[in-house]
C-alpha positions as CSV (number, residue, x, y, z in Angstrom):
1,X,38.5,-10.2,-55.6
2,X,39.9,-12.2,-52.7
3,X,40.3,-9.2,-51.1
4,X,36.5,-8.2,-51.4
5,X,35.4,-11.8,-50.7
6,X,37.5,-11.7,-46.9
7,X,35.2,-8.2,-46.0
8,X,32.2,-9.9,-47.1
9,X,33.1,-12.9,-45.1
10,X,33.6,-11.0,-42.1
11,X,30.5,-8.8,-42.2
12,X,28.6,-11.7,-42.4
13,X,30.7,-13.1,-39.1
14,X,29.6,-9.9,-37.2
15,X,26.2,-9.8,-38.5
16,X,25.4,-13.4,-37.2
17,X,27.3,-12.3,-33.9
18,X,24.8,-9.6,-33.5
19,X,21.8,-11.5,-34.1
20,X,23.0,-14.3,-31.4
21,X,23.6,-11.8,-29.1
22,X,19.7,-10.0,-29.3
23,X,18.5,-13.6,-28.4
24,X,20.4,-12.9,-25.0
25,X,19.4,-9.9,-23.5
26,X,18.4,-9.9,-20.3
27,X,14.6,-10.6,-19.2
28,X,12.8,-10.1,-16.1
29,X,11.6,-13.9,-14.7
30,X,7.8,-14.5,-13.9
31,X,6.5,-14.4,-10.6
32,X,8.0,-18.0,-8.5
33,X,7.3,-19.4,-5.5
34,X,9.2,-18.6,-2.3
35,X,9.6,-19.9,1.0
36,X,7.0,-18.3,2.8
37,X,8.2,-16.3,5.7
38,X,11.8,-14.7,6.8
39,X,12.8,-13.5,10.3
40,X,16.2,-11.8,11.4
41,X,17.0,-8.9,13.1
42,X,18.2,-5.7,11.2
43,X,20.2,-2.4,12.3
44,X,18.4,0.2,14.0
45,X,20.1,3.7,14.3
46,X,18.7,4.8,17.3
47,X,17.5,1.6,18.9
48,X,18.5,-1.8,20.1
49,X,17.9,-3.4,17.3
50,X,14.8,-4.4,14.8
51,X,13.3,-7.7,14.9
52,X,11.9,-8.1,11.7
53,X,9.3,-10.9,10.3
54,X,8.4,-11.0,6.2
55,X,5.2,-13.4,5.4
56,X,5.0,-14.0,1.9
57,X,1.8,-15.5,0.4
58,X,0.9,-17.5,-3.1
59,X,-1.4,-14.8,-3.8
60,X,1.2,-12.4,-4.2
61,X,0.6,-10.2,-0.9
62,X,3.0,-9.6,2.0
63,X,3.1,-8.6,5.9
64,X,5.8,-7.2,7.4
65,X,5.9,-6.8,10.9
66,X,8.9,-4.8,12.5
67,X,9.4,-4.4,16.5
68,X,12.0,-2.0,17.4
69,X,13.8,-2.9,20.5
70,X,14.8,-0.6,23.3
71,X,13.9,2.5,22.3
72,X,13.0,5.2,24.5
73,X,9.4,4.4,24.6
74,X,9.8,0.9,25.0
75,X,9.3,-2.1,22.8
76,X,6.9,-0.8,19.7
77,X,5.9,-3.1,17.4
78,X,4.5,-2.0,13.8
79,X,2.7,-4.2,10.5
80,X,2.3,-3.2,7.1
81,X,1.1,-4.8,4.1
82,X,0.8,-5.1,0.3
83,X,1.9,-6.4,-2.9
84,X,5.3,-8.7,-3.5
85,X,6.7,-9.1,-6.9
86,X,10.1,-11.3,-8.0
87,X,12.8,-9.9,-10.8
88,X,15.4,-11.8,-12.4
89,X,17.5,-10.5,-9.2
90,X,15.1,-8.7,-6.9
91,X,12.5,-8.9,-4.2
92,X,10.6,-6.0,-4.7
93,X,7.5,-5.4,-1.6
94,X,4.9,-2.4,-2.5
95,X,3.1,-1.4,0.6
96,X,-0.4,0.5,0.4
97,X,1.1,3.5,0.1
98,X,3.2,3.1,-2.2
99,X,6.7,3.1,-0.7
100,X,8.8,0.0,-2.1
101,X,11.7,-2.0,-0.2
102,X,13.9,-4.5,-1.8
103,X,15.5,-7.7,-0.8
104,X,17.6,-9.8,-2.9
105,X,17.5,-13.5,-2.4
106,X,21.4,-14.9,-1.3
107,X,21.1,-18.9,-1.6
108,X,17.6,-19.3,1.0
109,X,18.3,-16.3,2.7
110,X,16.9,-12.8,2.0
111,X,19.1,-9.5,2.0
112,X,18.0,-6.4,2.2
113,X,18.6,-3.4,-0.5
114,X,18.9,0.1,0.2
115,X,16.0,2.5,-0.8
116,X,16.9,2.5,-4.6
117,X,17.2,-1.3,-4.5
118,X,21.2,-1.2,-4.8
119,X,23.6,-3.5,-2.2
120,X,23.8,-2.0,1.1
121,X,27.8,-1.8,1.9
122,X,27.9,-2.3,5.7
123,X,29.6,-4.9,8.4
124,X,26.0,-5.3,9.8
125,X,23.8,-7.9,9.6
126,X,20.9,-6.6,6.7
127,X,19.9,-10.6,6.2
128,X,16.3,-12.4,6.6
129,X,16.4,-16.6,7.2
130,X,13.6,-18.7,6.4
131,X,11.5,-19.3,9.1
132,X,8.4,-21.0,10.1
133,X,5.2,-19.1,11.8
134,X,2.3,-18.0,12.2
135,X,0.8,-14.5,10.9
136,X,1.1,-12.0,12.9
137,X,-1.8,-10.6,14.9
138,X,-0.4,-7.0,15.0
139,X,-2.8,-4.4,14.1
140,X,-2.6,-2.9,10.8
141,X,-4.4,0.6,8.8
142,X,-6.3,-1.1,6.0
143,X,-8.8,0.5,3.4
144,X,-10.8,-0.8,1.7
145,X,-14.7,-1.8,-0.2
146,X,-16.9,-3.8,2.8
147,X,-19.8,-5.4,1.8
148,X,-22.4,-7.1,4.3
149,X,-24.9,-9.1,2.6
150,X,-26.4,-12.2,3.5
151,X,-25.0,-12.8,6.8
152,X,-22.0,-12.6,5.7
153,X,-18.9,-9.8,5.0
154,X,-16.2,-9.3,2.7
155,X,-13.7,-6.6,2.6
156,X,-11.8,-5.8,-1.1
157,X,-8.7,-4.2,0.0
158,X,-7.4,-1.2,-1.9
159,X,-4.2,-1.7,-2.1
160,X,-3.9,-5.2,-3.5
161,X,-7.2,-5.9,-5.1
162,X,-7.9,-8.6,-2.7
163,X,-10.9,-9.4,-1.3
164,X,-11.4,-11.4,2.0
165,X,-14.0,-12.8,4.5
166,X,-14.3,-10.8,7.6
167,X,-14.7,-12.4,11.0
168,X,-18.1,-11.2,12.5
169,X,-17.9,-7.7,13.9
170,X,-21.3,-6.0,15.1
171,X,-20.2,-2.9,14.8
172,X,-18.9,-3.2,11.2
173,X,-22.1,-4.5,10.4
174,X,-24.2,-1.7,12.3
175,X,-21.9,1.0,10.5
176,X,-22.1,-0.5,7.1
177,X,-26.0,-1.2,7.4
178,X,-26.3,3.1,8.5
179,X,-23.7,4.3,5.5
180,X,-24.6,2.4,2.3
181,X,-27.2,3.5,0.1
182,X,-28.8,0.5,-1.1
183,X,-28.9,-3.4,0.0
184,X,-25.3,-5.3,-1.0
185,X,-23.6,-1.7,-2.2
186,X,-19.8,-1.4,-1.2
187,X,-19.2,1.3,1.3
188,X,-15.6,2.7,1.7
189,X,-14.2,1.6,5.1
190,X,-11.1,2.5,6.9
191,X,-10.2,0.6,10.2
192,X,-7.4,-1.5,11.9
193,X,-6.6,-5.1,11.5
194,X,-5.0,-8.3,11.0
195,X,-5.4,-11.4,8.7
196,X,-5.8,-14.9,10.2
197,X,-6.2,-18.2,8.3
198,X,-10.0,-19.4,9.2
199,X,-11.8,-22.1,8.1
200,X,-13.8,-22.1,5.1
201,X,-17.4,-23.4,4.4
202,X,-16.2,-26.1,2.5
203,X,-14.9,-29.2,4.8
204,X,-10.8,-29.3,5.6
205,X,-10.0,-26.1,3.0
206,X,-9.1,-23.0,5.1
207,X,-9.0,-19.5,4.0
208,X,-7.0,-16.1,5.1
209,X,-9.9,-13.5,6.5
210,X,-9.3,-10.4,8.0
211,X,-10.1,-10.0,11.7
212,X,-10.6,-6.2,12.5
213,X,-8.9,-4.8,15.5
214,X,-11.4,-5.1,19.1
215,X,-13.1,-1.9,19.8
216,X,-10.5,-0.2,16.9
217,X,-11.7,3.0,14.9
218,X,-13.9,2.3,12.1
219,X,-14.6,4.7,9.8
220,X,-17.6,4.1,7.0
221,X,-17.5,7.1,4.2
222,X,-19.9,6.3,0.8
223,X,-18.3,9.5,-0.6
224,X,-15.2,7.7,-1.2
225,X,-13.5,4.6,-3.1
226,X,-9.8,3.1,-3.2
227,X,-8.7,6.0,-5.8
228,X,-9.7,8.5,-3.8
229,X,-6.8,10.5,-0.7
């Protein structure tokens, strides 16, 4: 009997251990606020270097813009944007096509993950510190729903859902007005541009709008929407 009373004592131990432990496993955290932008300048394999900004916004969207130094063409500078989203241990950026980096935040800093979002074992410098300014004004390939209507344009961008003012732009508004097919109907739209905090209508609240690229290619298709290639 005692004997049978000491199993049943400890099955019960390593039942309750069990059950403590599923209360533990581990959980991604919701989406938290970071410090909005990073700079630093990361390896480059075949140029002098890459100065890199990261602008993070409350509304969940990023810009990175990357200039790599010295290379045989000169300085070239490059922007891309999307969606950012925060693990339990993991920066992870979407951009509009769908290629993914990862960073990893190390106290305020940011480090950067390899393509498969593991540690990247080098002596080389791979981290981003906060910084403070200004998006940048470097040209980016957007797509996206415009809409001219009232006086006044909007552009929902594919890739993050967004939808933002647009600075005025006659020729946005003469291509729109020639490719939609009825007043205040979306027309697919493909150009260059950047985003800029404007003001808003309503007094001391400013807003992020995008500001397409001066005499860039705009391309106006009704045929098409963000889920079509």
């Amino acid at each position: 009997m005692k004997t049978i009373t000491i199993v049943l004592f400890l099955a019960a131990g390593v039942l309750s251990l069990l059950g403590c432990n599923s209360q533990y496993q581990p959980k991604e955290q919701p989406l938290q606020p970071m410090q909005q932008s990073y700079e630093g300048v990361l390896p480059c394999a075949d140029c002098g270097g890459i100065d890199t900004t990261l602008f993070l916004d409350k509304d969940g969207t990023f810009i990175l813009q990357e200039t790599y130094r010295d290379t045989k063409d000169g300085d070239q500078t490059f922007a891309s944007y999307g969606q950012w989203a925060r693990t339990a241990d993991r920066l992870v950026l979407t951009e509009g096509s769908g290629e993914k980096r990862y960073f990893r935040p190390v106290g305020k800093n940011l480090q950067m993950l390899d393509r498969n979002g593991a540690p990247i074992t080098s002596e080389l410098n791979y981290t981003l510190s906060p910084s403070e300014q200004p998006l940048p004004k470097t040209p980016m390939p957007l797509r996206g729903l415009y809409t001219y209507f009232a006086d006044a344009a909007v552009f929902k961008d594919c890739a993050t859902g967004k939808t933002f003012p647009v600075v005025n732009n006659i020729a946005l508004e003469k291509g729109y007005l020639k490719a939609r097919k009825a007043p205040g109907e979306p027309v697919f739209l493909m150009l260059n541009g950047h985003f800029s905090v404007q003001p808003s209508m309503e007094e001391g609240v400013t807003q992020k709008a995008l500001v397409p690229e001066p005499g860039g290619k705009v391309t106006f298709d009704n045929s098409k929407d963000c889920n079509s290639h």
